[in-house]
C-alpha positions as CSV (number, residue, x, y, z in Angstrom):
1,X,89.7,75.3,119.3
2,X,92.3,76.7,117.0
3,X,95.9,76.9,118.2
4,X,98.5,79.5,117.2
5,X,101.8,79.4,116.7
6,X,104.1,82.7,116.4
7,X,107.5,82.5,114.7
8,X,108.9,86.0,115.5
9,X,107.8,87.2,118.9
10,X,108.8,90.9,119.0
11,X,106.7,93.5,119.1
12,X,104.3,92.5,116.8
13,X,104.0,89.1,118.0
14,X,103.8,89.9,121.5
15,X,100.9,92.1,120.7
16,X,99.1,89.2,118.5
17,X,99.1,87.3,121.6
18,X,97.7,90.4,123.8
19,X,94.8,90.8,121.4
20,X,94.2,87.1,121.4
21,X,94.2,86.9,124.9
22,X,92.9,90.2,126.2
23,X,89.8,90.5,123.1
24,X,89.3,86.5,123.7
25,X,85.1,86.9,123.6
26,X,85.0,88.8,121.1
27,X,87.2,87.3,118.9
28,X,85.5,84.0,119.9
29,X,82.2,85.4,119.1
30,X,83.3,86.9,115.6
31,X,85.3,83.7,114.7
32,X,82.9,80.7,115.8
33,X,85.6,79.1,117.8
34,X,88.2,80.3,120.7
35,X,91.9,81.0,119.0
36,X,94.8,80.4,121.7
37,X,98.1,81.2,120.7
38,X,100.3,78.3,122.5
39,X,103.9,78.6,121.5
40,X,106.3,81.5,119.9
41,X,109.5,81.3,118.7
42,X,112.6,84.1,119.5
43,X,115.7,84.7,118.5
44,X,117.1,84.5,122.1
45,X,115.8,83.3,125.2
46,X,117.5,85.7,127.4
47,X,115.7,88.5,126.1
48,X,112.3,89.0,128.8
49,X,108.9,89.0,126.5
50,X,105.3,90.2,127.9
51,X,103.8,86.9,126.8
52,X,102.6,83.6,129.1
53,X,103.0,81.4,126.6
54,X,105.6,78.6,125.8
55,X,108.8,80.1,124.3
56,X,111.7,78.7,121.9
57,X,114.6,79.8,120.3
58,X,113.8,76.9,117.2
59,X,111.5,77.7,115.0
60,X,111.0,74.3,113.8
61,X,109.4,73.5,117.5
62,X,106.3,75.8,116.2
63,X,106.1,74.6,112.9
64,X,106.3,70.6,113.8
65,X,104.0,71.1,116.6
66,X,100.4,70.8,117.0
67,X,99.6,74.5,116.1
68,X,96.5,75.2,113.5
69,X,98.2,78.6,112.1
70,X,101.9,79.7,112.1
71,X,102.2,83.1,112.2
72,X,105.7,84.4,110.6
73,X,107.0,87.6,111.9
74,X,110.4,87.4,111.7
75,X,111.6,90.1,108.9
76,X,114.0,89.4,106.4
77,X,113.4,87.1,102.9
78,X,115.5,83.8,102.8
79,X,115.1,82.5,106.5
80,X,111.6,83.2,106.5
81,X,110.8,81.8,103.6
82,X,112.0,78.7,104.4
83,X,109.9,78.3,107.7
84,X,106.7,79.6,106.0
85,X,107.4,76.9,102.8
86,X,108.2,74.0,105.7
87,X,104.6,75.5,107.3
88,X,102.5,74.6,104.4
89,X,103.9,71.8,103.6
90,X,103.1,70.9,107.1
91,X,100.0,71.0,106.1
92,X,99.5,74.4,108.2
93,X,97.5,77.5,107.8
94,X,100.1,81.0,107.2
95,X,99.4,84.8,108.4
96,X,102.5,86.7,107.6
97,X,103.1,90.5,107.8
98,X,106.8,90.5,106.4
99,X,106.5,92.6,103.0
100,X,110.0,91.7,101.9
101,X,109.3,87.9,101.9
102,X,106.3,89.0,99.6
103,X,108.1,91.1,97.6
104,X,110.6,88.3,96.5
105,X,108.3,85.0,97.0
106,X,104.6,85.8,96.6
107,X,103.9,83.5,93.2
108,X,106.6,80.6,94.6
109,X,104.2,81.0,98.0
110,X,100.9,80.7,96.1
111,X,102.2,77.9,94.3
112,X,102.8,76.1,97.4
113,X,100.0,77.1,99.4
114,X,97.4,76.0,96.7
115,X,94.2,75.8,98.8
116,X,95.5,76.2,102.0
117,X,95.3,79.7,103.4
118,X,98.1,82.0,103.4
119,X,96.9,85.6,104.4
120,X,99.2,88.7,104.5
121,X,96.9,92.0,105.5
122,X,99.3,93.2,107.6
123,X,101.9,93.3,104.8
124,X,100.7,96.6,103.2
125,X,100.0,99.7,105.2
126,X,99.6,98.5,109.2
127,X,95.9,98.4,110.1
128,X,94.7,99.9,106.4
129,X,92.5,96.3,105.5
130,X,93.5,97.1,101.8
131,X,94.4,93.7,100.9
132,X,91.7,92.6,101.8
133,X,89.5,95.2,99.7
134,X,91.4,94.7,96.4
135,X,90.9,90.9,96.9
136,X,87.5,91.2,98.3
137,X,85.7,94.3,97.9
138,X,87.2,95.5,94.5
139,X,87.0,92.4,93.2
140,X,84.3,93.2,90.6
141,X,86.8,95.9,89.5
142,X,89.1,96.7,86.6
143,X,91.7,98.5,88.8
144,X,93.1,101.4,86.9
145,X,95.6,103.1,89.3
146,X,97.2,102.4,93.1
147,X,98.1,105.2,94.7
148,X,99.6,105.4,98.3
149,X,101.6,107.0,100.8
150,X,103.1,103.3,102.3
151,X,106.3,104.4,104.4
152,X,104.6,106.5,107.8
153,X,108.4,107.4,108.2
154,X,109.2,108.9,105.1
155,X,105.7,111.3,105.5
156,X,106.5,111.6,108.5
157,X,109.8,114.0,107.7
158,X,108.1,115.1,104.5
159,X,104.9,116.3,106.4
160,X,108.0,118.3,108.9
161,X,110.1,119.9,106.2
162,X,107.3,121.7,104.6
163,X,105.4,122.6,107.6
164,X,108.4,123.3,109.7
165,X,111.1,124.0,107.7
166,X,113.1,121.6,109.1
167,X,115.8,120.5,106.6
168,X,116.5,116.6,105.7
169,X,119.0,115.5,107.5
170,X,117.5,117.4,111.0
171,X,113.9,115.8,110.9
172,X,116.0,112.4,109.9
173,X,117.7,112.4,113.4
174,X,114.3,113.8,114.9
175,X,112.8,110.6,113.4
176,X,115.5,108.0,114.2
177,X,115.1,109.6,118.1
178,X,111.5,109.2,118.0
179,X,111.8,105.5,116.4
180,X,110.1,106.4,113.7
181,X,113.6,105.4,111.3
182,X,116.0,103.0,112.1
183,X,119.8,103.9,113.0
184,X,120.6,102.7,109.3
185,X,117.2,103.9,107.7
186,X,118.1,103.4,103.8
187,X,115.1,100.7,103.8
188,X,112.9,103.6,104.7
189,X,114.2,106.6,103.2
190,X,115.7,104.7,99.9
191,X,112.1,104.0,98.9
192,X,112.7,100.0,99.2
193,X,110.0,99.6,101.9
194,X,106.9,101.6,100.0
195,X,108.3,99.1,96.9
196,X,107.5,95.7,98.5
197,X,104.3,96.9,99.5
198,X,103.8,98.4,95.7
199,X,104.7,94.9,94.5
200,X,102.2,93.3,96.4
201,X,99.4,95.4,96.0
202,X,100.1,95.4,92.1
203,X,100.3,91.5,91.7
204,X,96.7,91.3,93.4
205,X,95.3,94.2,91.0
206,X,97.2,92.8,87.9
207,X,98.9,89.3,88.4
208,X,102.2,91.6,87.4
209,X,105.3,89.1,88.7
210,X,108.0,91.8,89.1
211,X,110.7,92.1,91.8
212,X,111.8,95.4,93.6
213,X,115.1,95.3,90.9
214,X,112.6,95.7,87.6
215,X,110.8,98.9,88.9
216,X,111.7,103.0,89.6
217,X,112.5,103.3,93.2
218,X,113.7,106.8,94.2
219,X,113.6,108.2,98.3
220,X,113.4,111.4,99.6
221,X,117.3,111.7,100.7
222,X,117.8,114.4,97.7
223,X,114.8,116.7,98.7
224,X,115.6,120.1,99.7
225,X,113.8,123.4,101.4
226,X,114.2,124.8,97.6
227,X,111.4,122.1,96.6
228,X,109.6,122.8,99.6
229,X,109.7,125.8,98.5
230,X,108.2,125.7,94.6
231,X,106.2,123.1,95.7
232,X,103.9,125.1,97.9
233,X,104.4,128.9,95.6
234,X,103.1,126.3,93.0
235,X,100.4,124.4,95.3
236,X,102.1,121.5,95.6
237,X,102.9,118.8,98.5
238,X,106.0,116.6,98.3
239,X,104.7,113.2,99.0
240,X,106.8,109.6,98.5
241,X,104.2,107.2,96.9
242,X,104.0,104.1,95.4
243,X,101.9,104.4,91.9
244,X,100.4,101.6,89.9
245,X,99.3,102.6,86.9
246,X,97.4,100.7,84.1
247,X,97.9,101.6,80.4
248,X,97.0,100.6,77.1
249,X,100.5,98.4,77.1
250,X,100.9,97.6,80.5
251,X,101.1,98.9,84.1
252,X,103.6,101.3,85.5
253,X,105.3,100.6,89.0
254,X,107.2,103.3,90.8
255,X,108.3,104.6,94.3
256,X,109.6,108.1,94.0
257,X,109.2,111.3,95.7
258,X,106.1,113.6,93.6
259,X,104.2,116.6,93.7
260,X,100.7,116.2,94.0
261,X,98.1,119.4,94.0
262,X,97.4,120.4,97.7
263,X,94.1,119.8,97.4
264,X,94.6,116.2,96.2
265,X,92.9,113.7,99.0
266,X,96.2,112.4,99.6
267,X,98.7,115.3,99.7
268,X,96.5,116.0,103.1
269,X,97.6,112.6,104.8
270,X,100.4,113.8,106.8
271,X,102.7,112.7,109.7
272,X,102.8,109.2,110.0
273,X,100.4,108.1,108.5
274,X,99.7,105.6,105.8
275,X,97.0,106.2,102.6
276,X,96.1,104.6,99.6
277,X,93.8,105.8,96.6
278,X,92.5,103.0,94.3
279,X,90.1,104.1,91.2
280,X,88.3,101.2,90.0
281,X,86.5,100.8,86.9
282,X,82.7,100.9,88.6
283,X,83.5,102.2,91.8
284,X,85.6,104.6,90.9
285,X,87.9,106.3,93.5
286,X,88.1,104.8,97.2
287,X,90.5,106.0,99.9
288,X,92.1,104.4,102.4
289,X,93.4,105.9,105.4
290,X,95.0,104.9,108.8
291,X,98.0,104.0,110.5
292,X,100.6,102.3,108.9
293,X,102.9,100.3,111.7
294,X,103.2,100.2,114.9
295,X,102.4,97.0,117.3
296,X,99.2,97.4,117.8
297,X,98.1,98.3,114.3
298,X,100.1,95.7,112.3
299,X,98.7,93.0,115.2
300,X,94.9,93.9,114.8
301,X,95.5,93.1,110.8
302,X,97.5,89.9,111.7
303,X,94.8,88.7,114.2
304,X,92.0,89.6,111.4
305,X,93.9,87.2,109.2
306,X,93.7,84.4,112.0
307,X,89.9,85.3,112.4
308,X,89.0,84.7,108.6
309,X,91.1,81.3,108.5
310,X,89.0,80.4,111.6
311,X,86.0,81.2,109.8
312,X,86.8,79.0,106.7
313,X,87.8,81.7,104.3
314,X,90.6,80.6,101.7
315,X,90.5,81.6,98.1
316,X,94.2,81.9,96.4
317,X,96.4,83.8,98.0
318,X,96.6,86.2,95.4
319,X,92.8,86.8,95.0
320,X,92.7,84.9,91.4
321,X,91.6,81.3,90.3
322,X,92.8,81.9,86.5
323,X,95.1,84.3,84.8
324,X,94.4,87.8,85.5
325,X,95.6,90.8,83.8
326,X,99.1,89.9,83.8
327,X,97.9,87.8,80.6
328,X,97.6,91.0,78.9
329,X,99.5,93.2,80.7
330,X,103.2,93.7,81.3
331,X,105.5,95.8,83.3
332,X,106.2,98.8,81.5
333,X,110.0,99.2,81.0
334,X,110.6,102.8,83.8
335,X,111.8,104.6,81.0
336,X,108.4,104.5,79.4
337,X,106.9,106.1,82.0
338,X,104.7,109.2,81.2
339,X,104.3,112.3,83.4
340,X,105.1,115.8,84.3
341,X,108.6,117.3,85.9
342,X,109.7,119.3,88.2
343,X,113.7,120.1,87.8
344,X,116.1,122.5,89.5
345,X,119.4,123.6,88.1
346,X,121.8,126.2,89.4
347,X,122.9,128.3,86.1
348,X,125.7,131.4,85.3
349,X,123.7,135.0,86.2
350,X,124.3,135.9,82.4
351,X,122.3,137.2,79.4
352,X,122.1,133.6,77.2
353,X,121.9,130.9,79.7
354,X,118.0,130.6,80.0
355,X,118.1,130.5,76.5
356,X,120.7,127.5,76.4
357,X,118.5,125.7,79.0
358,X,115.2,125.7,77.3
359,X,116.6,125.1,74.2
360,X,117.8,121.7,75.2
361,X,114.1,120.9,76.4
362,X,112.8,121.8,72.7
363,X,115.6,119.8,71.1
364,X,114.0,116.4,72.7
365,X,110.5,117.5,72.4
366,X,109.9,118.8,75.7
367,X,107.3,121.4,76.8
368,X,108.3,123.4,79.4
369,X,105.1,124.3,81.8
370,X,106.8,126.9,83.7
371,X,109.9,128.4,84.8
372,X,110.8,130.6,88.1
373,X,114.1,132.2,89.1
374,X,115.1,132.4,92.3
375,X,118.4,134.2,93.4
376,X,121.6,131.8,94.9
377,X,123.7,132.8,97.6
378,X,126.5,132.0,95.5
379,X,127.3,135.5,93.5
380,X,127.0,135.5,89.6
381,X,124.5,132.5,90.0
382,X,121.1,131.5,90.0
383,X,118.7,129.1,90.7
384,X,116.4,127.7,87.9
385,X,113.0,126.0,88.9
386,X,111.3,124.4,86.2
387,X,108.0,122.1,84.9
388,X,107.4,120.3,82.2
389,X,103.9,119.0,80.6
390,X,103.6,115.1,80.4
391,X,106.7,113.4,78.3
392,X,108.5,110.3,78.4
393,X,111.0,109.2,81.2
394,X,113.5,108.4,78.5
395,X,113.4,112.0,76.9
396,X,113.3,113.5,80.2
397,X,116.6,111.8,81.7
398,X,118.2,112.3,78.0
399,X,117.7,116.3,78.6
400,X,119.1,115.8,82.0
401,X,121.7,114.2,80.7
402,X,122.2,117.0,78.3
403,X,122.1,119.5,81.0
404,X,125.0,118.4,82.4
405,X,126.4,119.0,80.0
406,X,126.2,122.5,79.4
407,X,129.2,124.8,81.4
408,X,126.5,126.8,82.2
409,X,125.1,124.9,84.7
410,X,126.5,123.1,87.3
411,X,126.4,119.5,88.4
412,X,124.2,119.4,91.3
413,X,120.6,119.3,89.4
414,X,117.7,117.5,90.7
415,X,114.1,116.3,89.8
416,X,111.0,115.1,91.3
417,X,108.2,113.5,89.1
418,X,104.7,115.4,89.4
419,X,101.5,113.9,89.4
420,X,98.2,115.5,89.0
């Protein structure tokens, strides 16, 4: 028999312990051994939980118990951290679904876990076993590029504005009603959320050690119906993704809002759901596809975690025994970023001014791919929708820069990168 322990009993954790109980044979059966969660730990004990087992408000009762596996869902970095280090060195076994602990304290984690297991599926994406297919199933692979929609929220209002029309900050009040976003959703929205995951996915495919402060993260709080609106005249969809990249130099990390081609795989993942698109070397290009939160869904990857433990399964955390690519690869500085743009400027209605604006493009080296006008309800003034072929980040903010320059056009420009 294998006992559990649950540090974190919210909805999550009360749903571990429902499929535990409930899918008991089965699990059982799959695992070689019955698995019986014993003891959780909450923040208060006032607050009624839908569990039978034994409850504390001390964390330190579950870890110094006689528990086979703590399980961490508690949120947050510092104070989970702590119980998870005190767990292994314990000498316990640690499933964890809290990205932001990752994010900040994957390689201290590995370090400390050495051959004990510490599993994290339910980390990245929900219910999506993509951990567990870079580690596992890709493993033969070279990855050359992560792509994924990671924050169901975020395509969730994206997937409303451009089929409804809805503007932001309406589908964002739809969303925080629904529970979908959070009364303060900048975690969400800001992009910060789709980067832990990003972080963790990329340290598996490259053994790149970066935190969420060394890499481009942009949200979706600046997008407007006028991008809906080139986006689809162009056959675009706005998506916020998380993109690893692997180049010559290094490997490009980045959360930001893009246009993707509608007929992309994953510009057809909508609502809130959670993809990702990884293009091995020999395999090529495999999609994943499924929900990414939610009780259940998160649970089911937490209690698959428990089930390989059970099984014997350990391996480094990480998926490597010796260096990996991080050996020869580094994080790209986010100015050397390479890829198309999409910008909108609001300019004077006057003979010259498109002139003025292209010229600032050709100046730095700049192609422009394509240019629409659109009228402004503000008289005398127009609004200018541009691409760009592929260029460097660093020349493209320096014509931004520029642009503001110009008293032709005023201050309130925006961009969103474009990836094809």
């Amino acid at each position: 028999m294998i006992k559990v322990g649950i540090v974190g009993v919210g909805t999550v954790g009360q749903s571990v312990v429902d499929i535990l109980q409930k899918n008991a044979d089965i699990i059982s059966a799959r695992a070689g051994v019955d698995i019986i969660p014993t003891i959780g730990a909450v923040r208060s004990l006032d607050k009624k939980r839908a569990v039978d087992i034994k409850l504390t408000d001390n964390p330190n009762e579950v870890i110094n118990s006689d528990v086979d596996i703590v399980v961490e869902l508690m949120g947050g970095v510092e104070e989970p951290y702590k119980v998870v280090t005190q767990a292994l060195k314990n000498g316990k076994s640690v499933v964890t679904a809290n990205k932001a602990l990752l994010a900040y304290h994957r390689y201290e984690l590995q370090e400390l876990a050495g051959n004990l297991p510490l599993f994290y599926e339910a980390s990245v994406a929900g219910g999506i076993p993509i951990i567990g297919a870079l580690r596992n199933g890709l493993s033969a692979n070279h990855i050359e590029s992560i792509v994924g929609i990671l924050n169901g929220t975020c395509n969730y209002m994206l997937t409303k504005m451009i089929q409804e029309g809805v503007n932001y900050n309406e589908v964002l009040k739809e969303a925080q009603e629904l529970g979908y976003a959070e009364a303060d959703p900048t975690f969400d929205v800001g992009g910060f959320d789709a980067a832990h995951k990003l972080l963790i996915l990329a340290s598996i495919a490259y053994g790149i050690d970066a935190k969420p402060e060394d890499i481009l993260i942009e949200g979706i709080d600046n997008i407007s119906q006028t991008d809906v609106e080139f986006a689809k005249e162009f056959g675009y969809e706005i998506k916020l993704l998380g993109i690893a990249k692997k180049k010559d130099k290094g490997v490009e990390l980045r959360v930001h809002p893009t246009m993707v081609k509608d007929n992309h795989p994953i510009a057809k993942v909508d609502g809130v759901m959670n993809a990702v698109s990884v293009v091995g070397d020999r395999v090529g290009q495999t999609m994943f596809y499924g929900p990414g939160a939610g009780g259940d869904a998160t649970a089911s990857a937490v209690v698959a975690d428990i089930i390989e433990i059970a099984r014997g399964n350990r391996g480094p955390m990480l998926g490597y025994k010796r260096g990996l690519e991080g050996e020869k690869l580094k994080l790209l500085n986010a100015k050397d970023i390479v890829t198309k743009y999409y910008i909108k400027l609001k300019v004077e209605d006057k003979s010259g001014v498109l002139a003025k604006v292209t010229n600032v493009f050709s100046e730095n080296g700049i192609s422009i791919s394509s240019i629409l006008q659109k009228p402004s309800k503000i008289q005398d003034r127009v609004r200018l929708l541009l691409t760009t072929h592929e260029c460097k980040e660093r020349d493209f903010i320096s014509v931004v820069t520029k642009l503001k320059t110009l008293d032709c056009v005023e201050e309130n420009l925006g961009f969103i990168r474009i990836e094809e």
